[in-house]
C-alpha positions in Angstrom: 14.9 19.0 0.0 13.4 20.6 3.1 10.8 18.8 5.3 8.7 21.8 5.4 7.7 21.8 1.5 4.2 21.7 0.9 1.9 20.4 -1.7 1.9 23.4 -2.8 5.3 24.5 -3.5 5.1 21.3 -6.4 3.2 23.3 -8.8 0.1 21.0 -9.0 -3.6 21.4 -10.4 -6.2 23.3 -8.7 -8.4 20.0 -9.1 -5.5 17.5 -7.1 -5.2 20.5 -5.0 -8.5 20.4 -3.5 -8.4 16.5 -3.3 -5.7 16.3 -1.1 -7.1 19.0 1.4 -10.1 16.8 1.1 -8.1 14.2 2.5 -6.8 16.1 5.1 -3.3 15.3 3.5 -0.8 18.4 4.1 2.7 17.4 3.7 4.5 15.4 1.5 5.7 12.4 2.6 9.4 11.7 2.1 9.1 9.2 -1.2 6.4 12.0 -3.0 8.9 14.9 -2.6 11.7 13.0 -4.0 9.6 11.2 -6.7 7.0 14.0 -7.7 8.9 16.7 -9.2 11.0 14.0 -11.1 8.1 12.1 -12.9 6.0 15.3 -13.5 9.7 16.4 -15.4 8.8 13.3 -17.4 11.9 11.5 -16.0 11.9 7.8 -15.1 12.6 7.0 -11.4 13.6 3.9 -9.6 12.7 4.5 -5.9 14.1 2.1 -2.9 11.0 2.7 -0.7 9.3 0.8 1.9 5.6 -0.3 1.6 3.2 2.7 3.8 5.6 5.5 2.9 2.6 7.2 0.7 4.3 5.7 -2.5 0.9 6.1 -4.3 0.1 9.5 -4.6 4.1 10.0 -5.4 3.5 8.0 -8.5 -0.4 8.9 -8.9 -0.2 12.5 -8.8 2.4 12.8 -12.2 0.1 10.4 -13.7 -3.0 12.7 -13.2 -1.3 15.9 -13.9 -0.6 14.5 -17.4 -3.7 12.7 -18.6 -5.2 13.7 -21.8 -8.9 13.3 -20.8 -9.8 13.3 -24.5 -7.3 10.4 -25.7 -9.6 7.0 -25.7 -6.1 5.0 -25.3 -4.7 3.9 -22.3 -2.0 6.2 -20.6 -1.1 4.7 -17.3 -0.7 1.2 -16.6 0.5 0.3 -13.0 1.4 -3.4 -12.3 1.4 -4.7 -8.5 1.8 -8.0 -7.3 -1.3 -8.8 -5.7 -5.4 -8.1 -5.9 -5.7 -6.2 -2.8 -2.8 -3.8 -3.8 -4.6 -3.3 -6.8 -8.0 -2.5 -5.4 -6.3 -0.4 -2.6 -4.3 1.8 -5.5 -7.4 1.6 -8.0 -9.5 3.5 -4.9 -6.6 6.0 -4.0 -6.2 7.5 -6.9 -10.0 7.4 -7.4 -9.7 9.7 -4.2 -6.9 11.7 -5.4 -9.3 12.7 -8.5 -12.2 13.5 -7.1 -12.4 16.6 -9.3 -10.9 15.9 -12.3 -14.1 15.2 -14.6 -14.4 12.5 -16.9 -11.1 10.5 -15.2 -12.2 6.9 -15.1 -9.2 4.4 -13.9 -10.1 0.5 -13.7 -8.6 -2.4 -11.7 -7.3 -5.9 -14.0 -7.5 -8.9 -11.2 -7.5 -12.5 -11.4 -10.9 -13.5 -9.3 -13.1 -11.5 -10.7 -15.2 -11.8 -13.7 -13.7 -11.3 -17.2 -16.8 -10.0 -18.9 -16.8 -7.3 -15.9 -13.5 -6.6 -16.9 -13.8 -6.4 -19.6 -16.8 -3.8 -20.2 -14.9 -1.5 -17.8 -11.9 -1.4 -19.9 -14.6 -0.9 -22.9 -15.1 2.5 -21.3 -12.0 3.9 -21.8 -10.2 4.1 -18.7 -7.0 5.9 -18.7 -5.3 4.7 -16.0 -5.7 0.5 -15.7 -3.8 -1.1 -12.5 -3.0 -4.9 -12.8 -2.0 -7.7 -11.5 0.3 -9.5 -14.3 -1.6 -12.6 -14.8 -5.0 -10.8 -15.7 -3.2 -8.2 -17.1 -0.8 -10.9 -19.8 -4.0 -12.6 -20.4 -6.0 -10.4 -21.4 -4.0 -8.4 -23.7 -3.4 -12.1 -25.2 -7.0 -11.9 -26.0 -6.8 -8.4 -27.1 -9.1 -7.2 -25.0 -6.5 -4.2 -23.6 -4.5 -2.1 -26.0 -1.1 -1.3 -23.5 0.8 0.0 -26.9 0.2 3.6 -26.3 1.0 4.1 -22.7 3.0 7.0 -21.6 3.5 5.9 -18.0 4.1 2.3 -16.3 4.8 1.8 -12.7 6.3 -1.2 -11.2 4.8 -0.8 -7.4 6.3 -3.5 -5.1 8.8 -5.1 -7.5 10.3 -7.0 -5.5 7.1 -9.0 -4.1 6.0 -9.1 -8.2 9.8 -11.3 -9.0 8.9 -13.0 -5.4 6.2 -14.5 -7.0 7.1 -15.2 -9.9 6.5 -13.0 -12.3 9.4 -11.8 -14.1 8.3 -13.4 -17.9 4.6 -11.2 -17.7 7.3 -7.9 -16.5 9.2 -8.6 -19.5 6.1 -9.0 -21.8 4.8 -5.6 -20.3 8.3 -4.6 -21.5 7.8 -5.6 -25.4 4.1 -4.8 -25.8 4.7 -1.3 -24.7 6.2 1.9 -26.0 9.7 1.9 -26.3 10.2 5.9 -25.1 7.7 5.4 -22.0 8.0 6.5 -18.5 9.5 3.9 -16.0 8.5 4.3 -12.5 9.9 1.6 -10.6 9.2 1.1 -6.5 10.9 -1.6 -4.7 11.4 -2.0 -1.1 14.5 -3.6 -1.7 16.9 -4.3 -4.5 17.7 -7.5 -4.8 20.1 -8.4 -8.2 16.8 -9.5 -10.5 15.5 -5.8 -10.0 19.0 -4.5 -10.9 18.7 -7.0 -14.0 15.6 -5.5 -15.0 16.7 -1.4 -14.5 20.0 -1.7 -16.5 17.6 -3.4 -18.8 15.2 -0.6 -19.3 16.2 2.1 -17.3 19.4 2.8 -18.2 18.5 6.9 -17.6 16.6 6.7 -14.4 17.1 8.8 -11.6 18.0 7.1 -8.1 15.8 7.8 -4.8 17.1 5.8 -1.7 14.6 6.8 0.9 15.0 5.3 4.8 11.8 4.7 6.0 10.9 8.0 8.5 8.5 8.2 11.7 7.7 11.7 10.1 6.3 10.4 7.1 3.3 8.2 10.1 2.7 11.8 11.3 -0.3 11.5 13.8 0.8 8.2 15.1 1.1 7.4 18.5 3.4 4.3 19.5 4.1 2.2 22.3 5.5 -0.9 23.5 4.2 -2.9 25.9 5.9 -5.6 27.8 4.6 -8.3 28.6 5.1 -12.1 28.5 4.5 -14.2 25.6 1.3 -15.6 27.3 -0.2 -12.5 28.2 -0.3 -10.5 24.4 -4.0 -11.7 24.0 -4.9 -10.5 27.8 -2.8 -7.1 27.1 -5.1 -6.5 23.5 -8.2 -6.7 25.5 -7.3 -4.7 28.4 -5.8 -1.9 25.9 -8.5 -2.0 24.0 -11.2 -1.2 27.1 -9.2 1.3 28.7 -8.3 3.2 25.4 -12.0 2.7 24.5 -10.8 1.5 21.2 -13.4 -0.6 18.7 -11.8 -0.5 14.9 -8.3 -2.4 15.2 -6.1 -4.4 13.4 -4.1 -7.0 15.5 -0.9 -8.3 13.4 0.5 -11.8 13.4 3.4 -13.0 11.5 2.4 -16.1 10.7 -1.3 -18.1 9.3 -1.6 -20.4 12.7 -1.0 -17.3 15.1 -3.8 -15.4 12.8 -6.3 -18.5 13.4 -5.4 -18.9 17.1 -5.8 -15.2 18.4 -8.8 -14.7 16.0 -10.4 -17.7 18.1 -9.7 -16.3 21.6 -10.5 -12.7 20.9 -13.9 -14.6 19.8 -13.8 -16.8 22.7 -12.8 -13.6 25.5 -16.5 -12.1 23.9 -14.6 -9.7 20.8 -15.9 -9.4 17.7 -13.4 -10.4 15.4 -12.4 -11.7 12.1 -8.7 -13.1 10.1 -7.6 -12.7 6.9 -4.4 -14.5 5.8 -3.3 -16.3 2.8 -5.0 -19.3 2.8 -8.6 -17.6 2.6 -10.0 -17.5 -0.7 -10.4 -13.7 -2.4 -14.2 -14.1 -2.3 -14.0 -14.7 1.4 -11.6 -11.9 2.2 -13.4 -9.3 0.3 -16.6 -9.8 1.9 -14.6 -9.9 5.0 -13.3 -6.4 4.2 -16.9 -5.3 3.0 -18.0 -6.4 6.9 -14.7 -4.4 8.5 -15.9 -1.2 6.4 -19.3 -1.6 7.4 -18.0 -1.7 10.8 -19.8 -4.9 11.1 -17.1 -6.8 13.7 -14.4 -4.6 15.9 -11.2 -6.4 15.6 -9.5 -7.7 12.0 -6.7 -10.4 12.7 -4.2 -10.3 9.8 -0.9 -11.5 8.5 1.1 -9.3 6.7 0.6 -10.5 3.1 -2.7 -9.7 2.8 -2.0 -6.5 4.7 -1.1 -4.9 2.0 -4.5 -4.3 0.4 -5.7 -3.1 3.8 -7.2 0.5 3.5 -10.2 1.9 5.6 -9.7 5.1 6.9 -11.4 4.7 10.5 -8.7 2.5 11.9 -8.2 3.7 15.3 -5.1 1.7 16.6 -3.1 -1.0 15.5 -1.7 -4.1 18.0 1.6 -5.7 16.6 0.9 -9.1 18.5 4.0 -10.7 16.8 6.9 -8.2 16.1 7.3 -7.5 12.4 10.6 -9.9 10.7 11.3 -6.8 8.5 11.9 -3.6 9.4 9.9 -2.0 6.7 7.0 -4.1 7.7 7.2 -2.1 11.7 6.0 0.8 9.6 3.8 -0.7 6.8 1.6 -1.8 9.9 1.5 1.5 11.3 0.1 3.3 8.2 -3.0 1.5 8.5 -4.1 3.6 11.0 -3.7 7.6 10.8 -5.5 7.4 7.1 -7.1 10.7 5.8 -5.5 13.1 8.4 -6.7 11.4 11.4 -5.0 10.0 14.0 -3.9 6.4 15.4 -2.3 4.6 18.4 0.0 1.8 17.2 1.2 -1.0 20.3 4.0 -3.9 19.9 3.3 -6.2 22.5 7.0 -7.1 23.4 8.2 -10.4 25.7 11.6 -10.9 26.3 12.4 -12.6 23.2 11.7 -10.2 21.3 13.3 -7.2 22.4 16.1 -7.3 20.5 14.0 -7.5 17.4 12.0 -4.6 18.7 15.5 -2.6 19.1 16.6 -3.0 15.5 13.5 -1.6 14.2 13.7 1.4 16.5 17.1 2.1 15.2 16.3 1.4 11.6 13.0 3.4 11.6 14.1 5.9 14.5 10.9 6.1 15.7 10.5 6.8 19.9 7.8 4.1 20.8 6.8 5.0 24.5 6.5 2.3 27.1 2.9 1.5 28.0 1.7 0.5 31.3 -1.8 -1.6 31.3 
């Protein structure tokens, strides 16, 4: 397909329509030209895609086109691996139907109260995103009816089997219809995900998509160099002479996350961390204080970046280069939200050029060189 199609060459409703120019969202990404026209033909898709490529709305928009607002059953169900996904997706598409009247959409997640749960699903939702665990357990207590569901998506299958949860797939498998809609959304394909589509989805279509700098639009990247020692020095410095307050400083690992969250603190920055190790109550009132625009600077791993989405974010600092490739651009996407724009910088010593080198050429991006 051509880069130049529009939203509105894909035939969508008036009511999504006006959503996404709400958003200030103009052109299809990559993954939601491939994937749209193909799941609103009611065919099932299994997409090699990496994470910040705007997989969402490519699976969100079919589902919304669709919906019987009437029908008190469930139609959608979307399964992700982990809370903040699911509260990230649960508020996009929330978004994305800010005009369709009488759409409701709930989010299933271990760490929050059953009885809340479960009166929101007593509404009627027609779209319910889960995590598997809540999601098994409470159809066990037959609380959620998943029998009639037109649609499932499998967002970030390969971090779902990563952690284990390949028995609650195949249980979504058996409790649901037969003839439903597969959508499955993997950043790679390792053999238990090819298990599970000749399984399944033995008439999917394909999409392959490279991860594009096109697709981060209004993104401006650099690379710094600078030694090992001097990252911390280099965030602060960028940060004054940018004038930049709401950032996200990437680490790759739970120690770097603590240690640079305590200097930022210590150099007189208002910061906070999130990584694995910090209980879900904790990191969503953490979150609740970044919206609020309570503190400048969140310190993060990349685990529990995945649920990060505030539109505000005005640049992004890779203090660790990204092990993955698909990661580089993951981090990225969390700036540039709702058609504004971002600064991304990858604080690069010499060790790490070569990593720095391999994304370029895998992402073929242009990151400029930045002098402090």
């Amino acid at each position: 397909m051509s880069e130049e199609i529009t939203f509105a060459d894909l035939d969508l409703s008036p009511e999504v329509m006006d959503s996404l120019k709400k958003m200030g969202v103009k052109r299809p990404t990559t993954i939601q030209q491939k994937a749209i026209p193909l799941m609103m033909d009611n065919i099932s898709v299994i997409a090699k895609a990496p994470t910040g490529t705007g997989k969402t709305f490519a699976f969100g928009i079919p589902i919304l086109e669709y919906l019987n607002l009437d029908s008190k059953f469930v139609q959608a169900l979307i399964l992700c691996p982990t809370r903040e996904l699911a509260l990230q997706i649960t508020t996009e598409l929330k978004s994305l139907a800010k005009y369709i009247k009488g759409f409701r959409v709930t989010a299933l997640i271990g760490g929050q109260s059953m009885r809340l749960q479960t009166e929101r699903v007593q509404k009627n939702p027609q779209v319910i995103v889960a995590t598997p665990g809540r999601l098994i357990d409470m159809v066990g207590r037959k609380l959620v009816d998943i029998s009639q569901i037109y649609t499932l998506v499998l967002d970030e299958a390969d971090e779902m089997l990563k952690m284990g949860f390949i028995n609650d797939i195949r249980k979504v498998m058996a409790l649901t219809p037969k003839d439903k809609q597969i959508a499955l959304f993997s950043a790679t394909m390792p053999r238990e995900i090819q298990n599970i589509t000749w399984e399944f989805m033995s008439d999917a279509a394909e999409i392959d998509v490279m991860p594009k700098a096109e697709d981060h639009p209004d993104i401006d990247q650099y690379i710094v160099e600078c030694p090992e020692k001097d990252k911390l020095s280099a965030i602060i410095r960028i940060m004054a002479k940018e004038d930049l307050r709401k950032t996200i400083v990437f680490c790759n690992t739970k120690n770097t996350t603590s240690k640079v969250g305590e200097m930022l603190t210590h150099a007189g920055v208002s910061a906070r961390v999130l990584h694995g190790d910090i209980g879900q109550g904790t990191r969503n009132k953490v979150m609740d204080q970044y919206r609020a625009d309570k503190f400048d600077v969140l310190v993060a791993t990349d685990v529990v970046a995945r649920g990060i989405d505030v539109d505000d974010i005005e640049a992004i600092f890779n203090y660790d280069i990204p092990k993955e490739n698909e990661l580089y651009l993951h981090r990225i996407g969390r700036t540039a939200r709702a058609g504004k724009s971002g600064k991304a910088f990858s604080l690069v010593a010499y060790l790490d050029r070569p990593r720095m080198e391999e994304i370029i050429r895998y992402t073929k991006t242009d990151p400029k060189p930045y002098e402090i």
